[in-house]
ChimeraX commands (.cxc) that place a marker at each C-alpha (Angstrom):
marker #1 position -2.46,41.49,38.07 radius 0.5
marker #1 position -0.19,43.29,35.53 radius 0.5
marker #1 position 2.60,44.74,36.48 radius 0.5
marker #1 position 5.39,47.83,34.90 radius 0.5
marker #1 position 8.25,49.42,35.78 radius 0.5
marker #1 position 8.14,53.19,35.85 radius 0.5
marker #1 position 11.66,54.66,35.17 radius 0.5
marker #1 position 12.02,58.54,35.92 radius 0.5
marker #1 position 15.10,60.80,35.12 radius 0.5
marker #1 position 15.84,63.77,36.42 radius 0.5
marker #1 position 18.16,66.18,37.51 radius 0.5
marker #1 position 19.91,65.33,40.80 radius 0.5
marker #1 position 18.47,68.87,42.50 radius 0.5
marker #1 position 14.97,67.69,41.61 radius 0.5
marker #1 position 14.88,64.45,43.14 radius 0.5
marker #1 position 13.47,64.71,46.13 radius 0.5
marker #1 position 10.45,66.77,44.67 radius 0.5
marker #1 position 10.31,63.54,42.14 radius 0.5
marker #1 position 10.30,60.89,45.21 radius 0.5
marker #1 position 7.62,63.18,47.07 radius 0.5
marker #1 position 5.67,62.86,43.78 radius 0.5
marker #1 position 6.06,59.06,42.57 radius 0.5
marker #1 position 4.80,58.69,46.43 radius 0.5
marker #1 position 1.62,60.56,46.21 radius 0.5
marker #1 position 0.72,59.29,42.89 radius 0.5
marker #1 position 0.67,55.93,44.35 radius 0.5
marker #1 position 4.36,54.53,44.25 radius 0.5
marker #1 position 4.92,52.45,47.10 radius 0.5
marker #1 position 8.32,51.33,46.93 radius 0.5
marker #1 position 11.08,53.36,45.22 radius 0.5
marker #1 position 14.95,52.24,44.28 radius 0.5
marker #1 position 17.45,55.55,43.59 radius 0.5
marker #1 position 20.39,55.26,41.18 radius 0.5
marker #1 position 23.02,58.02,40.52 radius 0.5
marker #1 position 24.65,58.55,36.92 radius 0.5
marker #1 position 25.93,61.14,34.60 radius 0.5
marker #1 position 24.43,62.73,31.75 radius 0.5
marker #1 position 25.64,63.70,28.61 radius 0.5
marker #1 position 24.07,65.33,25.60 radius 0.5
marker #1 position 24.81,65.20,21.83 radius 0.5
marker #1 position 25.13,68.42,21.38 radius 0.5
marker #1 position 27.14,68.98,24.76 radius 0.5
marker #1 position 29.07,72.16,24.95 radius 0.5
marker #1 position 32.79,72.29,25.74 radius 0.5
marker #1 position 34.43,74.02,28.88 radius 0.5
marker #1 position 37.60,76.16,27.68 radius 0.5
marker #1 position 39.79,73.39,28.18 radius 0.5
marker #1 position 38.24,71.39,26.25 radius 0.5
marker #1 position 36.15,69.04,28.78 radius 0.5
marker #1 position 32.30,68.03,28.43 radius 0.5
marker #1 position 30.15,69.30,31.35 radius 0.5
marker #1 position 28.46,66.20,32.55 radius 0.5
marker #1 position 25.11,67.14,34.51 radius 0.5
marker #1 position 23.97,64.73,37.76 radius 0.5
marker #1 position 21.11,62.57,36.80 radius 0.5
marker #1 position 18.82,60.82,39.56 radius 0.5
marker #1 position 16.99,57.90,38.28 radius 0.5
marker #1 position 13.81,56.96,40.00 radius 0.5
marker #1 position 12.54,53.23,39.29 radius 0.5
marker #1 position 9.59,51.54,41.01 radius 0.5
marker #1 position 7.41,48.46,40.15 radius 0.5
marker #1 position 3.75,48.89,39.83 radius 0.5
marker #1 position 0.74,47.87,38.57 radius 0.5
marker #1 position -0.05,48.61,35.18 radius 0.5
marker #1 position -2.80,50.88,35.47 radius 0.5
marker #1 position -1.02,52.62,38.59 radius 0.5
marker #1 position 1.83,53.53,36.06 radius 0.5
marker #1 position -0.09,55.45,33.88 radius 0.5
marker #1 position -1.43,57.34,36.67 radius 0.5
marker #1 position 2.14,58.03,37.65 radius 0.5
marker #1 position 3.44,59.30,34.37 radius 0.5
marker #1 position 0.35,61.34,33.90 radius 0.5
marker #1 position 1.14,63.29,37.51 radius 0.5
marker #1 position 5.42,63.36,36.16 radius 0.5
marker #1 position 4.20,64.55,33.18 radius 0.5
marker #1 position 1.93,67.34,34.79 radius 0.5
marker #1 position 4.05,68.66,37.86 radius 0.5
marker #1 position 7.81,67.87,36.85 radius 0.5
marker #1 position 7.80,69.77,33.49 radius 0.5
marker #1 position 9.79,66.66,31.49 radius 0.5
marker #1 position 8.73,68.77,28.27 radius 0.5
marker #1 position 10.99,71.38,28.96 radius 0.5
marker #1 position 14.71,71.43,27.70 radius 0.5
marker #1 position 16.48,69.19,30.45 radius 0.5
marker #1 position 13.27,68.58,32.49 radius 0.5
marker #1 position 14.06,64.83,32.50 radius 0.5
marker #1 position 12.34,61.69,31.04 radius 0.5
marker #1 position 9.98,59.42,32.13 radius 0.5
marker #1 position 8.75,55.98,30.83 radius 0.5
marker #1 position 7.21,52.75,31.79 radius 0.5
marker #1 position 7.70,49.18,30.73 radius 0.5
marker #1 position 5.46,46.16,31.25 radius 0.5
marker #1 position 6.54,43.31,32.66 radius 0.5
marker #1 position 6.16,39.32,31.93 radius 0.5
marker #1 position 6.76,37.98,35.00 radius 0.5
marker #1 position 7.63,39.73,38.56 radius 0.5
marker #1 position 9.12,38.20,41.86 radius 0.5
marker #1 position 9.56,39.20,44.76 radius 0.5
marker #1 position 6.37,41.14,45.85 radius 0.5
marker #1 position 4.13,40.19,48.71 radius 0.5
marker #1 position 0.58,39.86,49.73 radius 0.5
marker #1 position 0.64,43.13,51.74 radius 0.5
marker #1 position 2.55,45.07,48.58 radius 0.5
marker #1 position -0.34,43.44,46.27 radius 0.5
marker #1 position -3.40,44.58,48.58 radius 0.5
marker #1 position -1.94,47.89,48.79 radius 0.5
marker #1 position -1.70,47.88,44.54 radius 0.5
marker #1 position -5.45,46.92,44.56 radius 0.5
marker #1 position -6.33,49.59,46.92 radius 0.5
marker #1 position -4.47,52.22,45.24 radius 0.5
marker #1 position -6.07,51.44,41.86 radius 0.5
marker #1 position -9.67,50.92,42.67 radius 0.5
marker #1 position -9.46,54.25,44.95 radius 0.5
marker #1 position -8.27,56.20,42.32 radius 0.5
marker #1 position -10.94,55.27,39.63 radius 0.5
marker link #1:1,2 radius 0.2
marker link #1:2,3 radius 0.2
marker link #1:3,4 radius 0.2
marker link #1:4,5 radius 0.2
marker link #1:5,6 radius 0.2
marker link #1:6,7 radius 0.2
marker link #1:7,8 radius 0.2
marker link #1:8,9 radius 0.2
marker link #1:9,10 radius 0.2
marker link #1:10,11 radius 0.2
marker link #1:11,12 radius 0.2
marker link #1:12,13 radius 0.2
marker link #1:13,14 radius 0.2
marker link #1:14,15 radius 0.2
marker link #1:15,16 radius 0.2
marker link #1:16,17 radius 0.2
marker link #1:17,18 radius 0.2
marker link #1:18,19 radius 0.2
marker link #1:19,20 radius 0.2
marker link #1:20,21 radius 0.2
marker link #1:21,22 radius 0.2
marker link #1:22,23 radius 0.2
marker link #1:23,24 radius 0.2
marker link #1:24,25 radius 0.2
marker link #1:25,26 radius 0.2
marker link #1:26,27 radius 0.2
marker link #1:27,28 radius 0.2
marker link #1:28,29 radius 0.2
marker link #1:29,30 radius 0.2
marker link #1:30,31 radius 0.2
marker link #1:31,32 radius 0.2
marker link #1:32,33 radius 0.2
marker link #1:33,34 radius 0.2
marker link #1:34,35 radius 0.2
marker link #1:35,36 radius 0.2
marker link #1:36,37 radius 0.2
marker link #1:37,38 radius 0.2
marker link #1:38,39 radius 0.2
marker link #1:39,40 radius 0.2
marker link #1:40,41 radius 0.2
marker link #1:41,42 radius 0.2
marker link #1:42,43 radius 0.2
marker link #1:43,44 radius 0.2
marker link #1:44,45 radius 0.2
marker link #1:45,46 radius 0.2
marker link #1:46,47 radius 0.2
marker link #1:47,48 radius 0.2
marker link #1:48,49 radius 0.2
marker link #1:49,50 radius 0.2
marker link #1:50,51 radius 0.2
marker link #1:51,52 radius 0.2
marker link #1:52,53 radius 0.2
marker link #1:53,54 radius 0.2
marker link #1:54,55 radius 0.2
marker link #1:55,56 radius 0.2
marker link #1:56,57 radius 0.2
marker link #1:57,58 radius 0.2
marker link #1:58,59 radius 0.2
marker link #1:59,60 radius 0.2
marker link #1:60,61 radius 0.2
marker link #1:61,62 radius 0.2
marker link #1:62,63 radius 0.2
marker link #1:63,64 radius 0.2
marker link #1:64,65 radius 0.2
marker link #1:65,66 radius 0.2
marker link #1:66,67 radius 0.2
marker link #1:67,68 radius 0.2
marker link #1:68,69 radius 0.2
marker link #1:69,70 radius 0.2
marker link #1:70,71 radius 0.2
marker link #1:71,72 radius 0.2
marker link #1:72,73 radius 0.2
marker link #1:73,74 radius 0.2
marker link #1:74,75 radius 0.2
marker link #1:75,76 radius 0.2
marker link #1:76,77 radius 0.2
marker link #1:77,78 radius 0.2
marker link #1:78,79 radius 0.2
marker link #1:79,80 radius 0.2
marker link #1:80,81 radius 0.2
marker link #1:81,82 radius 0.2
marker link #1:82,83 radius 0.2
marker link #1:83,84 radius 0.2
marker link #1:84,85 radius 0.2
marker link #1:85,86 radius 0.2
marker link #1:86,87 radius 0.2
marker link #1:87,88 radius 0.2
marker link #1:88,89 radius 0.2
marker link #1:89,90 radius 0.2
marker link #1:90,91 radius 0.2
marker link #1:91,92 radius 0.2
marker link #1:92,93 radius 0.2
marker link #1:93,94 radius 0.2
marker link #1:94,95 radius 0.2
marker link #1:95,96 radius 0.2
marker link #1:96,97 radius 0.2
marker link #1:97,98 radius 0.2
marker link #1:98,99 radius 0.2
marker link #1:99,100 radius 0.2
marker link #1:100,101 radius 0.2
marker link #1:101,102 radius 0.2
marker link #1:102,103 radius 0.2
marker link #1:103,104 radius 0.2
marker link #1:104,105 radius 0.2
marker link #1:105,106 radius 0.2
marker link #1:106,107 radius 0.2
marker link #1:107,108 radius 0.2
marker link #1:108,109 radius 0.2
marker link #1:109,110 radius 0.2
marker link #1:110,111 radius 0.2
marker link #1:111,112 radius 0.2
marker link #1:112,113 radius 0.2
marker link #1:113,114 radius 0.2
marker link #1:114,115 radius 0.2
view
């Protein structure tokens, strides 16, 4: 089995909405980081200071065919094309640790039942 990691960005007040879909589409485990964004073309406050908008980022490890399936429902339902939608990507991985029998059987079931 193949595995990725799906990596979603998104605004802070969307997260939730971005968890509820990650778990629908199949995501079965889901770690939540916090950060800061800033653009290049930021704008300036009047004293001077950047605004800095509240990112969520979403990562999970799946399999490989699962992922696509994920970032085709992101894609779809969290509007990442608009300005400041968010971003969304995937990266396959060599080698993976970690996951157990019951977190593999539930990877098989998810892909063959969604072909």
């Amino acid at each position: 089995m193949k595995f990725s990691a799906v990596v979603l960005i998104v605004p802070e007040e969307d997260e939730d909405r971005a968890v509820e879909l990650l778990k629908q589409a199949g995501a079965t485990g889901i770690t939540i980081l916090k950060g800061k964004g800033l653009r290049h073309n930021e704008r300036k406050t009047f004293l001077g200071l950047g605004l800095e908008r509240k990112e969520s980022l979403l990562l999970c490890v799946t399999e490989q065919q699962l992922a696509m399936r994920i970032l085709r429902a992101v894609k779809l339902q969290m509007k990442l094309d608009l300005p400041g939608g968010g971003l969304a990507f995937s990266l396959a991985l060599g080698s993976v640790v970690g996951i157990g029998v019951e977190q593999m059987k539930l990877f098989r079931r998810e892909v063959e039942g969604g072909m």
